[in-house]
FIVEX-490533 format. One line per 2 residues: number of its first residue (from 1); their letters; for each residue y, x, z of N, C-alpha, C. Coordinates in Angstrom, 3 decimals, padded with zeros to 6 digits. Each point is the difference from the previous one (the first is absolute). Last residue first. Layout:
BEGIN
NUM) a) Y X Z Y X Z Y X Z ~ ...
% end
This chain:
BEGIN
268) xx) 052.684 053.900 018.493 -000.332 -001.398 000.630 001.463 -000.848 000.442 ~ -001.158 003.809 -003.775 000.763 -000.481 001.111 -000.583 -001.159 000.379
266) xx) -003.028 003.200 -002.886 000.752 -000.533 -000.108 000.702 -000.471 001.288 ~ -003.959 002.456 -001.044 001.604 000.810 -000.009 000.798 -000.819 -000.411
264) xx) -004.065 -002.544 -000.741 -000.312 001.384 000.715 001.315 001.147 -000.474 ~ -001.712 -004.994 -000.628 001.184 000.013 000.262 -000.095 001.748 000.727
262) xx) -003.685 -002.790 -001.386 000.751 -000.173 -001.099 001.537 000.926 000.240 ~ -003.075 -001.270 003.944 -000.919 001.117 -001.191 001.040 000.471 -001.514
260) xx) 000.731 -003.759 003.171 000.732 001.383 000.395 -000.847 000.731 -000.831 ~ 001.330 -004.608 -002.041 -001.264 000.629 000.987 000.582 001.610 000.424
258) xx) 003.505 -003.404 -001.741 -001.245 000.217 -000.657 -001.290 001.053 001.174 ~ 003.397 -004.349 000.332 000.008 001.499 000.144 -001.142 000.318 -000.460
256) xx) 000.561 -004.860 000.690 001.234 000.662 -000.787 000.461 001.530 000.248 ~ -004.823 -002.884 -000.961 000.830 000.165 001.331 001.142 000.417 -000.794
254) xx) -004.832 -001.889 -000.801 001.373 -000.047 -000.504 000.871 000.265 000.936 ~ -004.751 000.645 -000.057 000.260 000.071 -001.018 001.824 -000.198 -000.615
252) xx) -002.077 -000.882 005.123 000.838 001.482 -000.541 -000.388 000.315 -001.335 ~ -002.214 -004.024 001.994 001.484 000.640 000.782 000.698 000.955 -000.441
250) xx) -004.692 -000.590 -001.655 001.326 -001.095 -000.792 000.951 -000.193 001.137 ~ -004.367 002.752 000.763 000.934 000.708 -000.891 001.354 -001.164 -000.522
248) xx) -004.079 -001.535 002.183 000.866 001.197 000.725 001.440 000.294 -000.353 ~ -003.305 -002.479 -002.511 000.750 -000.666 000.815 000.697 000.691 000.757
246) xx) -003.268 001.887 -001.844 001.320 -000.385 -001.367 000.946 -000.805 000.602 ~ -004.216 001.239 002.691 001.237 001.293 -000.183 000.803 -000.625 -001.063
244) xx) -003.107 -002.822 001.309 001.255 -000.590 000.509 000.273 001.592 -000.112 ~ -002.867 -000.813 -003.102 001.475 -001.125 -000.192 000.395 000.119 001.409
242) xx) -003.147 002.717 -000.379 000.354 000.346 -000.541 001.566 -001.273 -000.659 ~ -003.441 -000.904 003.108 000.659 001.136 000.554 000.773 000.278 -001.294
240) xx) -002.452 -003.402 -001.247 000.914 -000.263 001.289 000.538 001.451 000.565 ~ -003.773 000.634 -003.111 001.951 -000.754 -000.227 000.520 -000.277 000.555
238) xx) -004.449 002.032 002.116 001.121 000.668 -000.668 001.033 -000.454 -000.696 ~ -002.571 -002.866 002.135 000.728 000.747 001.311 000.838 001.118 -000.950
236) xx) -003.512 -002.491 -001.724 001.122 -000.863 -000.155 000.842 001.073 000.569 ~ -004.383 001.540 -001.565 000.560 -000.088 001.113 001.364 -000.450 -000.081
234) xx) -002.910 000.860 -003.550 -001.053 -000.202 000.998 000.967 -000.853 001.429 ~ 001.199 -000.025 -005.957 000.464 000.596 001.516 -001.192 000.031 000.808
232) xx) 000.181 -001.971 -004.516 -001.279 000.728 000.645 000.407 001.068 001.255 ~ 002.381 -003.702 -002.156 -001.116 -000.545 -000.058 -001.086 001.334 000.533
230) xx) 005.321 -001.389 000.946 -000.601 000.919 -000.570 -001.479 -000.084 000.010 ~ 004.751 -003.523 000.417 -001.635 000.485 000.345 -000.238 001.345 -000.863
228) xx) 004.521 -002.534 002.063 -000.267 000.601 -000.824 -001.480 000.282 000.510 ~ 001.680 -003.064 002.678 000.902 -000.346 -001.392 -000.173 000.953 -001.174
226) xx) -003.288 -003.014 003.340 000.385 001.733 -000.529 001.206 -000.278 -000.922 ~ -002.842 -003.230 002.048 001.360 -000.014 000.316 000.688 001.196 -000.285
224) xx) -004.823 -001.593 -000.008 000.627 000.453 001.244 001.278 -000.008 -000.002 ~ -001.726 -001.620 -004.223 -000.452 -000.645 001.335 000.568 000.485 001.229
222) xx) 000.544 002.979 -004.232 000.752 -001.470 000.332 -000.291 -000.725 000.941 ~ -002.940 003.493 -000.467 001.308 000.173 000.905 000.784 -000.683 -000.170
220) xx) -003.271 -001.427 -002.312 -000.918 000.470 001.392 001.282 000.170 000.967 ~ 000.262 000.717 -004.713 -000.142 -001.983 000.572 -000.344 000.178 001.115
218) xx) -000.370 004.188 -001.404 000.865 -000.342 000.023 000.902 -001.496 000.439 ~ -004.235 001.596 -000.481 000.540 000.342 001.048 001.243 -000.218 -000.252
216) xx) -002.491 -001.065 -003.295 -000.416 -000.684 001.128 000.817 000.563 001.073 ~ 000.667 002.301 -004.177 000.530 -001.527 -000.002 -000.473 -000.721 001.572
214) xx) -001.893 004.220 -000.752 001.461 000.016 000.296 000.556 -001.226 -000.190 ~ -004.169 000.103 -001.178 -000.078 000.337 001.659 001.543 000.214 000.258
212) xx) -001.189 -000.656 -004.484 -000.611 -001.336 000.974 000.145 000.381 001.400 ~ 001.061 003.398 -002.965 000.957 -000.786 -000.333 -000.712 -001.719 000.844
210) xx) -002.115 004.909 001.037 000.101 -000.992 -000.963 001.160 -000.991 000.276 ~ 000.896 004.994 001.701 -000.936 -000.978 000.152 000.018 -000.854 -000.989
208) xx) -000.105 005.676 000.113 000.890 -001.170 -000.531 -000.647 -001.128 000.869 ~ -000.207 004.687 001.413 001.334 -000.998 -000.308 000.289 -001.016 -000.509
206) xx) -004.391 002.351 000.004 000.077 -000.187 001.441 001.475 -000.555 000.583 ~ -001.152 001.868 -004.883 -000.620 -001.510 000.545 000.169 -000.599 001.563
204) xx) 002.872 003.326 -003.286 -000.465 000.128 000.983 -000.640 -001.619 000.665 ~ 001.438 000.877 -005.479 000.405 -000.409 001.812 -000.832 -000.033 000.995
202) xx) -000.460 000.812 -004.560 000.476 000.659 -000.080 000.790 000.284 001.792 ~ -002.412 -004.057 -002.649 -000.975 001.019 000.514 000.585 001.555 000.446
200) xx) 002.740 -003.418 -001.856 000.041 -000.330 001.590 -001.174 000.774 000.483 ~ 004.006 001.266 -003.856 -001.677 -000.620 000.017 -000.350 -000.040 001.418
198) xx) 004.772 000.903 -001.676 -001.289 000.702 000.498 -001.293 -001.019 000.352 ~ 004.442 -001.088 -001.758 -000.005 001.262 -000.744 -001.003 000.390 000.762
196) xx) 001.497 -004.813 000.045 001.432 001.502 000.550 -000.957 001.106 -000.380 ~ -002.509 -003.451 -000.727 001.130 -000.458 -000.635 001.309 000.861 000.284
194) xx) -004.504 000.622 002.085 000.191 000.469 -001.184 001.122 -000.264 -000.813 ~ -000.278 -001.316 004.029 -000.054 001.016 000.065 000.015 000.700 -001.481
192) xx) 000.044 -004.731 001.639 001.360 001.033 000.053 -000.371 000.775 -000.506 ~ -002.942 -003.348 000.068 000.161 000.663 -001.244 001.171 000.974 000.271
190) xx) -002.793 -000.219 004.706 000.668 -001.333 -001.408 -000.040 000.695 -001.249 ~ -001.127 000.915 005.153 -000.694 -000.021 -001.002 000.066 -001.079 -001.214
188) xx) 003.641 002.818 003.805 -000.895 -001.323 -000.138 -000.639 -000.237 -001.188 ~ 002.681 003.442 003.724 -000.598 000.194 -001.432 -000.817 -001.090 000.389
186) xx) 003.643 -001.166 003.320 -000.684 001.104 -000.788 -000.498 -000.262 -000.926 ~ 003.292 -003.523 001.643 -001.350 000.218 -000.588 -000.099 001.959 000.232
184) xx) 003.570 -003.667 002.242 000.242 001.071 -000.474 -002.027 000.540 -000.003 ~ 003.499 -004.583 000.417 -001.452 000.553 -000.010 000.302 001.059 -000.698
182) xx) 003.175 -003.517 002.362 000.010 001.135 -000.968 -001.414 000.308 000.191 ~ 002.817 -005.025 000.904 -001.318 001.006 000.484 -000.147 001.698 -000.736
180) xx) 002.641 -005.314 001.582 000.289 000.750 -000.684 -000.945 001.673 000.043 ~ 000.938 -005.804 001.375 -000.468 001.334 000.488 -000.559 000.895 -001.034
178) xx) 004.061 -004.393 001.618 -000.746 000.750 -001.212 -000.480 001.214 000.680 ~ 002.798 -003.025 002.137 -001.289 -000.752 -000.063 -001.314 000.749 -000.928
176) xx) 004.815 000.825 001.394 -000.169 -001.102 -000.943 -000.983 -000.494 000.138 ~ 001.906 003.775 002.392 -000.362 -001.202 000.769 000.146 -000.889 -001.322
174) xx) -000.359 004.334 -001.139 -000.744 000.082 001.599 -000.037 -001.347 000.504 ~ 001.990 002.482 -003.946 -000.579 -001.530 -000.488 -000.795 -000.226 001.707
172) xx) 002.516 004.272 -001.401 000.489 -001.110 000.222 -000.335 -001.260 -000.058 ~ -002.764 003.427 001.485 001.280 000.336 000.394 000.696 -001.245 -000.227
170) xx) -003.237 000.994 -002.901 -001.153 -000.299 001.583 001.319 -000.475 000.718 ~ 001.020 002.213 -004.191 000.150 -001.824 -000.192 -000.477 -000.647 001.564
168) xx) 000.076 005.102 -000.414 001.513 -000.494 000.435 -000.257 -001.918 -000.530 ~ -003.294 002.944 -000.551 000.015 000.105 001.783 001.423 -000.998 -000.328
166) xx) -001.860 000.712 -004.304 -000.658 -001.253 000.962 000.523 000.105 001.162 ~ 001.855 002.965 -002.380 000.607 -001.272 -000.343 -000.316 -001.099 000.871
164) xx) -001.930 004.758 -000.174 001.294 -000.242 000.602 000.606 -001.477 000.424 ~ -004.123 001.155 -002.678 -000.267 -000.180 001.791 001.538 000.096 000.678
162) xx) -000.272 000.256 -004.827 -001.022 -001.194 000.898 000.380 -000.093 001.003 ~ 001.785 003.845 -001.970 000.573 -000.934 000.222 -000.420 -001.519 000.366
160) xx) -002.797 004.001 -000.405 001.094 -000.156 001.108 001.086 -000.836 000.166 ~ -002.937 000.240 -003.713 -000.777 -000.222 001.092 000.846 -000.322 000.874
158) xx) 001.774 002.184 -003.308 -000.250 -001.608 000.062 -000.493 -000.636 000.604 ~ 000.175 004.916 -000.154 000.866 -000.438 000.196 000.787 -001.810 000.170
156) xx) -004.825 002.716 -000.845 000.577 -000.126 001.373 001.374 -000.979 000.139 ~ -001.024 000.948 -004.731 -000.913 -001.010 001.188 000.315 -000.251 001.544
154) xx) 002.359 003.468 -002.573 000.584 -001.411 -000.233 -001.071 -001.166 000.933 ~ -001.321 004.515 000.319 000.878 -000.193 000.893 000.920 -001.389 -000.801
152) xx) -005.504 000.978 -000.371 001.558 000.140 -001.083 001.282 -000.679 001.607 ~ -004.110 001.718 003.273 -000.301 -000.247 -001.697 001.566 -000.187 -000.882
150) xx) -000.379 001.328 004.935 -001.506 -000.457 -000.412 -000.547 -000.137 -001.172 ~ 004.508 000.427 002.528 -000.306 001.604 -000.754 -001.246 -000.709 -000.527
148) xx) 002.355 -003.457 002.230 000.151 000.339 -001.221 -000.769 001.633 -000.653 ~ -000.816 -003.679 003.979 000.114 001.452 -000.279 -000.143 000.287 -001.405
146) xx) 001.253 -003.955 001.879 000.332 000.637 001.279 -000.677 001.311 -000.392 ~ -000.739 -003.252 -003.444 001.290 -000.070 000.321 000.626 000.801 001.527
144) xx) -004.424 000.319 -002.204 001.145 000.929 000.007 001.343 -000.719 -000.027 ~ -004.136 -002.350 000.831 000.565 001.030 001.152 001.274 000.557 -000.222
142) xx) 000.216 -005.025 -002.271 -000.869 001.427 000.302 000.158 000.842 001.060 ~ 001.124 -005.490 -002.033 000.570 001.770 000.163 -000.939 000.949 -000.239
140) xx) 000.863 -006.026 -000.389 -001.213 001.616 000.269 000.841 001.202 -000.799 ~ 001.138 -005.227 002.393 000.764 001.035 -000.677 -000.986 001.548 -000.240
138) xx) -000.028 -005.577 001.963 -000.618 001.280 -000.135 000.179 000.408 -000.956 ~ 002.439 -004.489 002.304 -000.109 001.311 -000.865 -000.563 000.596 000.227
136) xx) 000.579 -005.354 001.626 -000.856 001.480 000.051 000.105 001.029 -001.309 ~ 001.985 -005.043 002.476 000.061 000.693 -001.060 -000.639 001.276 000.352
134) xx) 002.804 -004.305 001.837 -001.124 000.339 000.372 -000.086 000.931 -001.455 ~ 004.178 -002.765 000.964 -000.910 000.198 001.145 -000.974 000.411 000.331
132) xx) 002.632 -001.613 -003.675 -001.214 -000.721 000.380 -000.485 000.559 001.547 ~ 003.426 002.066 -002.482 000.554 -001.721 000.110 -001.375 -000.086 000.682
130) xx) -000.409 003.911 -000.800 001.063 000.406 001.045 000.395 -001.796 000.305 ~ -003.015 001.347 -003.785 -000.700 000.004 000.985 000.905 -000.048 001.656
128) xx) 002.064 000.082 -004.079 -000.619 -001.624 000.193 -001.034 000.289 001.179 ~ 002.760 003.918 -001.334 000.518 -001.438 000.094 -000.317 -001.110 000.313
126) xx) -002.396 004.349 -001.091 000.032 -000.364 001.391 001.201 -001.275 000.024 ~ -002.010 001.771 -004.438 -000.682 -000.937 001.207 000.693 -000.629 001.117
124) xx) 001.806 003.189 -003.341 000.025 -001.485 -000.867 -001.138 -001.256 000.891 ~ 001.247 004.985 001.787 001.007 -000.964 -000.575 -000.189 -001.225 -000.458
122) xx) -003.548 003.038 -000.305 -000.352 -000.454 001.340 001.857 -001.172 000.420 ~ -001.413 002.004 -004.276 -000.902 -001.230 000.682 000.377 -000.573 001.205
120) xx) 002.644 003.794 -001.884 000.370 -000.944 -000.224 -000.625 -001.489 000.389 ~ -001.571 004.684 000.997 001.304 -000.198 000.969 000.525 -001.742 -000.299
118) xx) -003.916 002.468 -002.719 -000.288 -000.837 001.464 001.393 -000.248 001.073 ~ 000.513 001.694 -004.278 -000.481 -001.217 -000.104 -000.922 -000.197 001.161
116) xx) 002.721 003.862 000.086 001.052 -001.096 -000.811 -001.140 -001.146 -000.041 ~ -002.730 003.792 001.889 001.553 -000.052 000.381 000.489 -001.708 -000.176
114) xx) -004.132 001.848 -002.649 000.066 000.429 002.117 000.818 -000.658 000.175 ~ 000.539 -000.083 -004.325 -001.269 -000.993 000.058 000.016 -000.027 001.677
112) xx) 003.409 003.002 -001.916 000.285 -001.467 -000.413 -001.204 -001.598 000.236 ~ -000.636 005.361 000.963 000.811 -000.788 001.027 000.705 -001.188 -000.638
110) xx) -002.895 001.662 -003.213 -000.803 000.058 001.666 000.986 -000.877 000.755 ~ 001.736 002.038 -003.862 -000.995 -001.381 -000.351 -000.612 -000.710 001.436
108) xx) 002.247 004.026 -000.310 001.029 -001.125 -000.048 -000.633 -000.937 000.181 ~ -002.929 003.707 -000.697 000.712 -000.483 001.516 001.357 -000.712 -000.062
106) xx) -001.676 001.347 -004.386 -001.167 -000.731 000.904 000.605 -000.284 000.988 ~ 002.767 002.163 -002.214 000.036 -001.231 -000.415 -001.354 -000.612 000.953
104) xx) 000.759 004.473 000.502 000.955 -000.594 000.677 -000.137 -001.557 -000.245 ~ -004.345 002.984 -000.365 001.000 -000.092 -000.672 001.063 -001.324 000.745
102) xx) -003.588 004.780 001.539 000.282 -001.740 -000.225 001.382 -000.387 -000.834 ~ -001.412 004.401 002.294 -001.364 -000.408 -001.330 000.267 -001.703 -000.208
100) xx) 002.817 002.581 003.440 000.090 000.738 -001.875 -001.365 -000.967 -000.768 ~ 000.690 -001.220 004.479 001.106 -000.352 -000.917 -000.351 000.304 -001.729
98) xx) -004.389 -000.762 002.561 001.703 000.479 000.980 000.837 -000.100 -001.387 ~ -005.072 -003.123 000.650 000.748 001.038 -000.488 001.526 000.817 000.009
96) xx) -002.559 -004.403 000.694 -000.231 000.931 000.567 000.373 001.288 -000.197 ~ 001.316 -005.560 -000.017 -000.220 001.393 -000.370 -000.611 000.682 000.846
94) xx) 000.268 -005.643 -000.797 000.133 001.297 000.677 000.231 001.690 -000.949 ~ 000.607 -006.081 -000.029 -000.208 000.928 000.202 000.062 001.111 000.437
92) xx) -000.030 -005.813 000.952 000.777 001.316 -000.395 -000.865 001.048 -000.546 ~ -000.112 -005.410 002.521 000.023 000.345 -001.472 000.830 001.370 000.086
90) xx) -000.579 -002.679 003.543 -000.969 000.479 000.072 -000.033 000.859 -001.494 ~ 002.643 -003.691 003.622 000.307 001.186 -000.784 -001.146 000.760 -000.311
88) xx) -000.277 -005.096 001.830 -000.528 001.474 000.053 000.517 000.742 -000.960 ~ 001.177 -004.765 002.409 000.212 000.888 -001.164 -000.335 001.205 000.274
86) xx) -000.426 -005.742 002.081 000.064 001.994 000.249 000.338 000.684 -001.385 ~ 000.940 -004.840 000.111 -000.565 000.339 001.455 000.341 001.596 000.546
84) xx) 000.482 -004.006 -004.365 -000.042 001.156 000.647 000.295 000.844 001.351 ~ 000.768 -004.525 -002.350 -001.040 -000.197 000.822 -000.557 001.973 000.381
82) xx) 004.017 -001.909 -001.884 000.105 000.093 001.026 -001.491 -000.246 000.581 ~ 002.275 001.819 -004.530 -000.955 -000.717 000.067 -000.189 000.321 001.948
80) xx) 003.896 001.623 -002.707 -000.058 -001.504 000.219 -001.709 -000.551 000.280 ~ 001.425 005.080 000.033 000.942 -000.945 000.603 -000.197 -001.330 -000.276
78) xx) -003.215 002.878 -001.696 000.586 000.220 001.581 001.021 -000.749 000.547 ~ -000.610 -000.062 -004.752 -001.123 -000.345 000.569 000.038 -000.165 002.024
76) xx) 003.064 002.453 -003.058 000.141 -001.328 000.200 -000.783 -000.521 000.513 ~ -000.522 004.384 -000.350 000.778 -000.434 000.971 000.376 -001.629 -000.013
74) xx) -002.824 001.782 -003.323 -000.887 -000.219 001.458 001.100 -000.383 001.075 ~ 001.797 000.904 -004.103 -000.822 -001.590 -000.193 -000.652 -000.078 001.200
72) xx) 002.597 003.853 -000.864 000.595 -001.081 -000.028 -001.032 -001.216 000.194 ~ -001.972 003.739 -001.142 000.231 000.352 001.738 001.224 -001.105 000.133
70) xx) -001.190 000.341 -004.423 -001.283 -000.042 000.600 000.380 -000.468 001.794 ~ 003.664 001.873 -002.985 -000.514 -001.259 -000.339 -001.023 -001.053 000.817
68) xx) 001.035 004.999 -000.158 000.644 -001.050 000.959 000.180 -001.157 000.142 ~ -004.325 003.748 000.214 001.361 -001.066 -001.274 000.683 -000.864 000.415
66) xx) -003.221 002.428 002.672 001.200 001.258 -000.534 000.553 -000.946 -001.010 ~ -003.579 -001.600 002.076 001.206 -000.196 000.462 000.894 000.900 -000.121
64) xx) -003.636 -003.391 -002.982 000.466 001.808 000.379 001.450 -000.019 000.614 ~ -004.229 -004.391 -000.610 001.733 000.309 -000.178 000.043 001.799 000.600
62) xx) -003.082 -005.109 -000.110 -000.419 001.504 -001.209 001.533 000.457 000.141 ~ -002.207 -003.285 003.587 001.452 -000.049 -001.191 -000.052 001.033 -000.333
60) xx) -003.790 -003.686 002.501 000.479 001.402 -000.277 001.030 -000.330 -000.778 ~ -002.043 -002.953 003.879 000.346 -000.053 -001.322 000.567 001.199 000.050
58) xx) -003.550 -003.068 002.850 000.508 001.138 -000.292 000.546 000.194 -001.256 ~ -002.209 -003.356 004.632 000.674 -000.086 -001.678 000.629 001.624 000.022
56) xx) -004.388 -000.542 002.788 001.749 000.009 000.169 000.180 -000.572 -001.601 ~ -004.684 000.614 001.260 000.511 -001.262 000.068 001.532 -000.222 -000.122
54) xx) -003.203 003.667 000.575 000.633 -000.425 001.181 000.264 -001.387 -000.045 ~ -002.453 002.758 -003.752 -000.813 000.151 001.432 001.040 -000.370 001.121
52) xx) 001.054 -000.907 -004.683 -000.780 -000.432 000.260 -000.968 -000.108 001.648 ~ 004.456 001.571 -001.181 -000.113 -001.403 -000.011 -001.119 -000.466 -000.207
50) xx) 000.068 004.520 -000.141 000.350 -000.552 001.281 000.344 -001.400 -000.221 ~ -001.069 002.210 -003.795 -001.518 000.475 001.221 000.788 -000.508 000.988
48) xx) 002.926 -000.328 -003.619 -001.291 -000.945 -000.229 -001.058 000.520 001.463 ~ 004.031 002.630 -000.326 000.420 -001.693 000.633 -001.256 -001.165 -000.490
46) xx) -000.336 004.935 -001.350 -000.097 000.036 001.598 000.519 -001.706 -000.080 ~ -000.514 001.022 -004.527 -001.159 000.353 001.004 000.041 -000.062 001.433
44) xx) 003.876 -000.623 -002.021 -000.267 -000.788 -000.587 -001.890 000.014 000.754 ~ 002.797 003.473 -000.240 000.463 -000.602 001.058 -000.481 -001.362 -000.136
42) xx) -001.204 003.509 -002.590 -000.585 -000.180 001.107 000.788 -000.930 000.734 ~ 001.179 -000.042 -004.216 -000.947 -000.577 000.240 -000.717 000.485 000.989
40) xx) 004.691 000.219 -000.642 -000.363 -001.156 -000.226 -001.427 -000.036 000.126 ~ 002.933 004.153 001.553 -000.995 -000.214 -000.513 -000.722 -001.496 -000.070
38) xx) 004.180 001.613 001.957 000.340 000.395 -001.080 -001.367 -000.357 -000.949 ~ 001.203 -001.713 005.234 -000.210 000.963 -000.722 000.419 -000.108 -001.828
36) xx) -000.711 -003.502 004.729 001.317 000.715 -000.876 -000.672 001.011 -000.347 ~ -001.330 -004.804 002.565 -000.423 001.669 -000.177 000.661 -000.041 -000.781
34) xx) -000.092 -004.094 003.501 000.644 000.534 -001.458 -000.335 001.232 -000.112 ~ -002.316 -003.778 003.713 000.053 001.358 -000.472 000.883 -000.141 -001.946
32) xx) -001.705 -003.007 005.483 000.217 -000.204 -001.706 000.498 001.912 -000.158 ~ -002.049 -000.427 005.022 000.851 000.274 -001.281 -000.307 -000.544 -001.776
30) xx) -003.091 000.974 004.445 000.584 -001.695 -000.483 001.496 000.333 -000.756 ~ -003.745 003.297 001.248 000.867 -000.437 001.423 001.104 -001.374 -000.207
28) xx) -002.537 002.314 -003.301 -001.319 -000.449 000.641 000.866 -000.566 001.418 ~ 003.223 001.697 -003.740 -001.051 -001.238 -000.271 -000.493 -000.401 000.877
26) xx) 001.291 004.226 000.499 001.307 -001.296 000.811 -000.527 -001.110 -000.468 ~ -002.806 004.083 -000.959 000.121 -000.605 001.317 000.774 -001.076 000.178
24) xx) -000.467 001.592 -004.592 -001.013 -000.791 000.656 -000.004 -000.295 001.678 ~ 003.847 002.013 -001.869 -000.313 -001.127 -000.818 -001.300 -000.924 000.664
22) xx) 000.799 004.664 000.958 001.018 -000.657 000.504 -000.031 -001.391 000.027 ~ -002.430 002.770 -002.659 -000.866 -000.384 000.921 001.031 -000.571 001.446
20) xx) 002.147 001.166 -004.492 -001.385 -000.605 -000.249 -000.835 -000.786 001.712 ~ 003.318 003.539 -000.662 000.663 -001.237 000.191 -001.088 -000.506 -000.132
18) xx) -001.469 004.166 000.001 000.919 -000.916 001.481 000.200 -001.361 -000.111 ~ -002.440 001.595 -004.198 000.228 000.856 001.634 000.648 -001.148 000.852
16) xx) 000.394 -001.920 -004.702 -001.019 000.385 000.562 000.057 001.027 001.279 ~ 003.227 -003.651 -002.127 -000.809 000.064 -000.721 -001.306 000.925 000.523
14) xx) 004.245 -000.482 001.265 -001.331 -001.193 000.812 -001.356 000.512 -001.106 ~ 005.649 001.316 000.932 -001.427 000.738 -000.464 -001.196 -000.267 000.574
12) xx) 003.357 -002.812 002.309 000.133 000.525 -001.147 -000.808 001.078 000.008 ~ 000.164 -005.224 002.127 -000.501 001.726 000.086 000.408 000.491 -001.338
10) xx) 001.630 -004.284 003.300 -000.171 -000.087 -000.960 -000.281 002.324 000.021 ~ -001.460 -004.985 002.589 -000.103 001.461 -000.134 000.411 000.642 -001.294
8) xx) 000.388 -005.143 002.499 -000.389 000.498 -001.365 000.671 001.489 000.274 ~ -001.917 -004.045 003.773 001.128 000.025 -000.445 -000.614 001.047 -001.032
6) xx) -002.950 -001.186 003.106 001.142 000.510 000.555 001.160 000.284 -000.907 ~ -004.215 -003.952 -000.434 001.113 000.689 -000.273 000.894 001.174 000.376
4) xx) -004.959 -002.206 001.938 001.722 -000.060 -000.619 000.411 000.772 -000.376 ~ -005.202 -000.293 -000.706 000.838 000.137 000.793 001.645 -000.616 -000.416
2) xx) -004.838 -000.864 -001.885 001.069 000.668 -000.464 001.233 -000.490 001.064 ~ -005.785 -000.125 -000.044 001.205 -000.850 000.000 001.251 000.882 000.000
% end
């Protein structure tokens, strides 16, 4: 028998990894479901196997969010269809490779897919999710958004703005009603890998996890209330320490003298 409704998930890069199995969990937990990708006929494959095995209504929209065209129509989408609920940022790529061996136009491309079109979704959501009073963002990042040396310092670099943005929407959306989530993945057994430039047999197996075990935990730390999850941390105790040294540090990022270190033979 086909549960209620929790309202319509809308996922981008559904089509297969993450988003994909993103898809099949929020289905099995009673989510109608919109998937977004670029590939009409897996996405088309994934919304036939789950309206068959959940029962959700599911409707795909064949759309590339580097077009602005494309990424126009989902934002509309977002804004007037009020049965949307959650929105999983999930659609991006990667690099691997350092500066010299990459090309500038690629990493435009990136932070226009990382960046500019998950900044705008999440814009063209939280309005109605802010009228209605209720609403769930998961926003997927990465490690290297907290350690950029790890791989393409643009990657890192988009990453980091994930996790910037999300801390600061956590911040201002605190009493709307909206819960807002960063998932920062390690190496996850997707098509990333090869799609940024290294073959995933090329990855330390004992780093990567399956993309079913990081999706679960992750839904896992949405539950507890995590505002940022790391799926293969051991010990909560280390972010929390490490957000409250960042916390430390925000009394004296702005002061009106510059640090005595700075000021050596100078008049006091």
């Amino acid at each position: 028998m086909t549960q209620s409704s929790k309202g319509t998930a809308l996922i981008t890069g559904a089509s297969s990894g993450i988003g994909a199995i993103y898809a099949d969990r929020l289905a099995r937990q009673g989510y109608d479901l919109i998937l977004v990708a670029r590939n009409k006929a897996r996405l088309d494959e994934v919304a036939k196997r789950l309206g068959d095995e959940t029962g959700r209504a599911v409707e795909t929209v064949a759309a590339d969010l580097g077009n602005k065209a494309d990424l126009a129509r989902i934002e509309e989408v977002l804004r007037t269809d009020a049965s949307i609920t959650a929105l999983v940022n999930n659609a991006g790529f990667g690099a691997t490779a350092p500066l010299l061996d990459t090309s500038v136009d690629k990493m435009e491309e990136m932070i226009t897919l990382n960046v500019s079109a998950l900044t705008r979704l999440t814009y063209a959501a939280v309005p109605g999710f802010a009228a209605r009073g209720t609403g769930t963002i998961i926003n997927i990042a990465s490690i290297v958004g907290i350690v950029p040396e790890v791989l393409n310092g643009v990657y890192g670099g988009s990453k980091a703005f994930v996790l910037a943005f999300t801390l600061s929407l956590q911040k201002e959306l605190a009493d709307t009603g909206i819960r807002v989530q960063a998932v920062l993945p390690g190496a996850t057994a997707t098509e990333f890998w090869g799609n940024a430039g290294t073959p995933l047999e090329h990855v330390p197996s004992e780093i990567v996890m399956s993309a079913e075990n990081m999706v679960d935990a992750a839904l896992a730390g949405l539950e507890l209330g995590e505002k940022v999850t790391i799926p293969s941390l051991p010990d909560v105790g280390d972010w929390e320490a490490y957000e409250a040294a960042r916390h430390k540090l925000m009394p004296n990022l702005s002061l009106n003298k510059p640090a005595s270190r700075y000021r050596l033979g100078a008049s006091t």
